[in-house]
N, C-alpha and C positions, 0 to 999 in steps of 0.2 A: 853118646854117639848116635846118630840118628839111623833109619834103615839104611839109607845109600851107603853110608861109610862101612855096611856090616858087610853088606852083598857087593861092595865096590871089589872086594879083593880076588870074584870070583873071577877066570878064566876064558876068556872070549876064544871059542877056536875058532871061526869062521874070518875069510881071508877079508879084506877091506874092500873087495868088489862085493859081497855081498853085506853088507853091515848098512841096509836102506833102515833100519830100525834098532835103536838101540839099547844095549843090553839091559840095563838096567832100566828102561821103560818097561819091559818086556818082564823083566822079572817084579817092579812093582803092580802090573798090571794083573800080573798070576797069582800072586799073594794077594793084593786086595779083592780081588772076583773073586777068590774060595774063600777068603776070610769074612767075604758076605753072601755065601752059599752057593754062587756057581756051581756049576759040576761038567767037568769034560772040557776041553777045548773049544767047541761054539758056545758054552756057556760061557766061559772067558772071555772069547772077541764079542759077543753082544753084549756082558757086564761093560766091556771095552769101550765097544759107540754108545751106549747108553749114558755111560758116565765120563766120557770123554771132557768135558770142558772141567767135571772137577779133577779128573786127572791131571789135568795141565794145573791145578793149583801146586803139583808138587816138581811134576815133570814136565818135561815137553814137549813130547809125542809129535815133534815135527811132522813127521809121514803117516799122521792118524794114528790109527790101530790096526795091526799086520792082521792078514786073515788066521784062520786057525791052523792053518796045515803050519804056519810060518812057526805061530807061537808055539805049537808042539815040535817042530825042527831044534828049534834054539833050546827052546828047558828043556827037552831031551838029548839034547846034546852035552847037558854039562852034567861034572860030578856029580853022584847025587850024596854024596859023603861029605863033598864043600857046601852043596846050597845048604843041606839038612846043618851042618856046622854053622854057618852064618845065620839061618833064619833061628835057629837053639841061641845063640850067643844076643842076637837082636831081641826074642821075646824074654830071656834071662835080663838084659839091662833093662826093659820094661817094668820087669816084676821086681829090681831091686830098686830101682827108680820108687813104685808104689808104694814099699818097705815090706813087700811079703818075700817070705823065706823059701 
């Protein structure tokens, strides 16, 4: 199962007049800047434009990369019980994928 199908299941609450950016951009954007050492929310949106064209190898980022206030609105807006489940069940199919226990 790849990452989108982990974090696909998480919960969008914001109304569709706001949804200029989407979720799942948003959240692979967040996991890859700290999983290559960002720190903080402007460290995320410059990870963002800096790495912007390989972003689009996975995603689409039609409206670029949201500012930081945006990116911490949204992941602070969701569970943090579901993402911490989804991103556990995503690195768990990695490491049984490698055959570590």
């Amino acid at each position: 199962m790849a990452f989108i199908e982990h974090f696909n299941q998480l919960e969008d609450s914001r109304s569709h007049i706001n949804k200029k950016h989407d979720l799942l951009d948003i959240i692979f954007l967040t996991v890859t800047a700290i999983l290559s050492g960002a720190e903080g929310w402007k460290g995320i949106k410059l990870f963002g434009d800096e790495k912007l064209q390989w972003l689009r190898q996975f995603r689409a980022f039609e409206n670029g990369i949201p500012v930081d206030d945006t990116i911490a609105r949204i992941v602070s807006s969701l569970d943090p019980q579901e993402l911490t489940h989804c991103f556990m069940r995503w690195v768990n199919e990695i490491r049984e994928a490698n055959g570590q226990s």
